[in-house]
VMD Tcl script that draws the C-alpha trace (Angstrom):
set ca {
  {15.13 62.63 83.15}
  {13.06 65.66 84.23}
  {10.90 64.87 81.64}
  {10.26 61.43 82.09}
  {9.68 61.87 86.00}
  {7.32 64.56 85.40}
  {5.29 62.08 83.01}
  {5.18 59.45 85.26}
  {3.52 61.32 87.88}
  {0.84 62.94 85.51}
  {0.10 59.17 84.89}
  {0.35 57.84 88.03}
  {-1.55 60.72 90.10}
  {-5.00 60.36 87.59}
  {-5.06 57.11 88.45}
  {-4.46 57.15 92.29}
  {-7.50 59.92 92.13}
  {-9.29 58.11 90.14}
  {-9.30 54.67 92.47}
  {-9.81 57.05 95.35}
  {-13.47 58.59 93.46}
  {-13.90 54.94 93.06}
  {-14.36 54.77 96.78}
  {-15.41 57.86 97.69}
  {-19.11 57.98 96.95}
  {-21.96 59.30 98.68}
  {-19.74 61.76 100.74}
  {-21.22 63.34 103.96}
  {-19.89 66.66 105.54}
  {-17.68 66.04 108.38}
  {-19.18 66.95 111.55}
  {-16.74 68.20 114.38}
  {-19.42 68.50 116.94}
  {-21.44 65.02 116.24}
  {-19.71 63.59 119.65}
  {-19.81 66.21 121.75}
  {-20.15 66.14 124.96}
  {-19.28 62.55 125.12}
  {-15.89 62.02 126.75}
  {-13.41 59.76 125.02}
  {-12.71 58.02 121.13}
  {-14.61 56.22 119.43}
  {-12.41 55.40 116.59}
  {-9.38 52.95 116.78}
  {-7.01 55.33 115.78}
  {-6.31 59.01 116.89}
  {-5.76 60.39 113.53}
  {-6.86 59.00 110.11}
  {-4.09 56.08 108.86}
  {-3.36 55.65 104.93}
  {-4.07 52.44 104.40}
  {-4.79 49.68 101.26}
  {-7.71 48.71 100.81}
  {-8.76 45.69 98.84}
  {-12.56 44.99 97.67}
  {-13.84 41.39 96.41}
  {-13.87 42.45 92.98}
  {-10.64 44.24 92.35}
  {-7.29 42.54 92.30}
  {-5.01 46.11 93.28}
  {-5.56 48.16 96.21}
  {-6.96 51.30 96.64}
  {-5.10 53.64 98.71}
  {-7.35 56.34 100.68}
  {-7.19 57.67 104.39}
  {-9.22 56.54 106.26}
  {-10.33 55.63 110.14}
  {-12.47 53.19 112.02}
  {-15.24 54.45 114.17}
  {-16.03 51.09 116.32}
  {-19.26 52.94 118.17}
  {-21.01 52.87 114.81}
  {-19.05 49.64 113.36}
  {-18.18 51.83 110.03}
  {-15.12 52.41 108.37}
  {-14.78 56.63 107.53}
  {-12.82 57.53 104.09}
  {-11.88 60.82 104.36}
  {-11.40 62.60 101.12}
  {-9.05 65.67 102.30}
  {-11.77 68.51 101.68}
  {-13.62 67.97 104.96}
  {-15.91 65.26 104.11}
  {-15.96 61.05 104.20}
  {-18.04 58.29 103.05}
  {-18.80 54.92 104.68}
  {-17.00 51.82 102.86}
  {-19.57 48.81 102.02}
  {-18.33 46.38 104.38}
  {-20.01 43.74 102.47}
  {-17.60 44.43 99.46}
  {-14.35 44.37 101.76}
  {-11.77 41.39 101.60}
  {-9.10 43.57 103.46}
  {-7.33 46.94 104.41}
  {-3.74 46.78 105.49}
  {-2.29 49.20 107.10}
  {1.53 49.30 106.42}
  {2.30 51.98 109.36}
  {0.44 53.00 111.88}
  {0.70 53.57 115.85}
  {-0.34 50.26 116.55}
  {1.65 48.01 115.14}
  {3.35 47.96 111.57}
  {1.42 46.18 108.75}
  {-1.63 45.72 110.17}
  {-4.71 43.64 108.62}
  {-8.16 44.53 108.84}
  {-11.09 42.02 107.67}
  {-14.29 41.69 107.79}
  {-16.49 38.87 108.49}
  {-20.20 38.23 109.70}
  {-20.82 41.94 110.29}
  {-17.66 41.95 112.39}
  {-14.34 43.85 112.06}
  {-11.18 41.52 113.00}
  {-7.69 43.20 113.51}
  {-4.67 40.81 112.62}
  {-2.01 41.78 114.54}
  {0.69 39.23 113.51}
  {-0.24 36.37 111.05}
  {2.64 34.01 110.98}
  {3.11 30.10 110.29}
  {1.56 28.87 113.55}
  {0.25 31.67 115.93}
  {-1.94 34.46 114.67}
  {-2.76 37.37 117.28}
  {-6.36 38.75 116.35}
  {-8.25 41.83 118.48}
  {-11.71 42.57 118.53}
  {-12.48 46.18 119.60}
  {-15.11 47.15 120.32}
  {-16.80 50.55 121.82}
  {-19.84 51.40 123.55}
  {-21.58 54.40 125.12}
  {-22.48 54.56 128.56}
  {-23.64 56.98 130.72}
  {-22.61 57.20 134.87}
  {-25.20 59.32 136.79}
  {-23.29 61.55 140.09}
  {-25.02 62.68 142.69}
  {-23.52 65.25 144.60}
  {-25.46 67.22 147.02}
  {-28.75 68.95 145.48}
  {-27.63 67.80 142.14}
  {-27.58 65.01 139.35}
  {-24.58 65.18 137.31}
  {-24.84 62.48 133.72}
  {-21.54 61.67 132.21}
  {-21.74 60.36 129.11}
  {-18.63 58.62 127.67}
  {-17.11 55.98 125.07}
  {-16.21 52.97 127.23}
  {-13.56 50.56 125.03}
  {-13.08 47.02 125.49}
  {-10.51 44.96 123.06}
  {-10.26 41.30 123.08}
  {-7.13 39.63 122.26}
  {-7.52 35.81 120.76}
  {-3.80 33.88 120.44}
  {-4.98 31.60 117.18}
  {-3.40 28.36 115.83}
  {-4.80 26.11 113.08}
  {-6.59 23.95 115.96}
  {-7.16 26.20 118.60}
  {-8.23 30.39 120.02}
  {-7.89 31.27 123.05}
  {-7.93 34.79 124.86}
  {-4.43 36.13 125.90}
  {-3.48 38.97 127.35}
  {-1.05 41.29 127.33}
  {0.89 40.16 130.14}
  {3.58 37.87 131.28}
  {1.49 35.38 133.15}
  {-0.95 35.40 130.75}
  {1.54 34.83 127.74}
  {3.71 32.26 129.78}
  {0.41 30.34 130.66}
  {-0.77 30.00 127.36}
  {2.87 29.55 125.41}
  {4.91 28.08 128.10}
  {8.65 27.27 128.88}
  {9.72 28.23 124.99}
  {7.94 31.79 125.93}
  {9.48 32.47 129.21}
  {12.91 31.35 127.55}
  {12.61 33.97 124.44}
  {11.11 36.40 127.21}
  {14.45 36.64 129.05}
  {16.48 36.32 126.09}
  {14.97 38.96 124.04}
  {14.47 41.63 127.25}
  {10.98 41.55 126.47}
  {8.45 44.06 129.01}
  {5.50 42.73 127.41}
  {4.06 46.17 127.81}
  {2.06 46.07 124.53}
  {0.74 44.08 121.70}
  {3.63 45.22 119.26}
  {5.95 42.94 122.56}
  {3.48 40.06 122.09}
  {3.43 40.05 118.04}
  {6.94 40.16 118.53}
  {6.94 37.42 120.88}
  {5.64 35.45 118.32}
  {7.47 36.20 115.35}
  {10.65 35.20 118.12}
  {8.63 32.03 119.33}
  {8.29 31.03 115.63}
  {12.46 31.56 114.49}
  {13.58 30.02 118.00}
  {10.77 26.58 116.89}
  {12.21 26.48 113.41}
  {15.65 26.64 114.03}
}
mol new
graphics top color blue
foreach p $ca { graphics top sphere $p radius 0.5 }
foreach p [lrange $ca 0 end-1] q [lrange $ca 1 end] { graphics top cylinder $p $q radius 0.2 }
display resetview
């Protein structure tokens, strides 16, 4: 048995390298000081995720760690020696994410230039955000000086889809209720839903959706 296990993973392991090289191309050193001075993150994550990612022209994942830096709009591979290379956005169909601090199984796509996270996809409502990150800079002026601040400023949009319609929710009661209604406040108070975060609305949803069906 030994045996057997220990041939299996000299198999598998070329391979999983092998589709990570694939992606890994082009690498650039990773540069600990290219933000600094600027407070804040610019990437959706805090730490790199392991995540699938699928390209138009392959039919099985590859699986790399990676994270999303929305200042520059680029997705960062990271190959575990201290440097990364940028994904060709123009090649991705998806990345899912099966764990992460956001919300389990998330999807990633990419479309006009744009990256769209799919938060919950289910048979009638699908909850997509739009992140996005900018730089500003906020100029203080105590006495005798001039003080520039320069900092990541992030603003997410929320859209509540259906097969007809997208509208902006947010991640609130009276937002939710307003949009979804009587069957929402009803699963609200059923459930003990707070509502405090987009993993309560996708599961708002995915409750909305059994309590509809059955």
């Amino acid at each position: 048995m030994k045996y057997i296990v220990t041939l299996i993973a000299s198999i598998f392991i070329p391979i999983l390298l092998l589709s990570q090289n694939t992606l890994l191309v082009n690498k650039i050193e990773v540069d600990e000081d290219r933000y600094k001075g600027i407070k804040g993150n610019p990437y959706y994550f805090e730490d790199p995720q392991t995540a699938e990612v699928y390209l138009d022209d392959s039919e099985k994942p590859f699986e790399v760690l990676l994270n999303i830096n929305l200042y520059s709009n680029e997705i960062e591979m990271y190959d575990g020696e201290g440097k990364y290379s940028i994904l060709d956005m123009r090649k991705l169909r998806q990345i899912i994410i099966p764990e992460n601090p956001v919300i389990d199984n998330l999807h990633i796509y990419h479309l006009k230039n744009q990256l769209y996270f799919k938060l919950y996809q289910g048979s009638i409502y699908q909850l997509v955000e739009k992140p996005r990150v900018s730089l500003e800079e906020i100029v203080q002026r105590p006495p005798g000086q001039i003080i520039r601040i320069k900092r990541f400023k992030r603003s997410d949009k929320l859209l509540l889809e259906t097969a007809d319609t997208s509208e902006s929710i947010k991640v609130k009661k009276k937002s939710v209720t307003k949009l979804l209604g009587k069957p929402a406040k009803k699963v609200l108070k059923q459930t003990k839903n707070k509502m405090k975060n987009v993993a309560d609305l996708a599961r708002l949803l995915k409750d909305l959706e059994s309590s509809i069906a059955e």
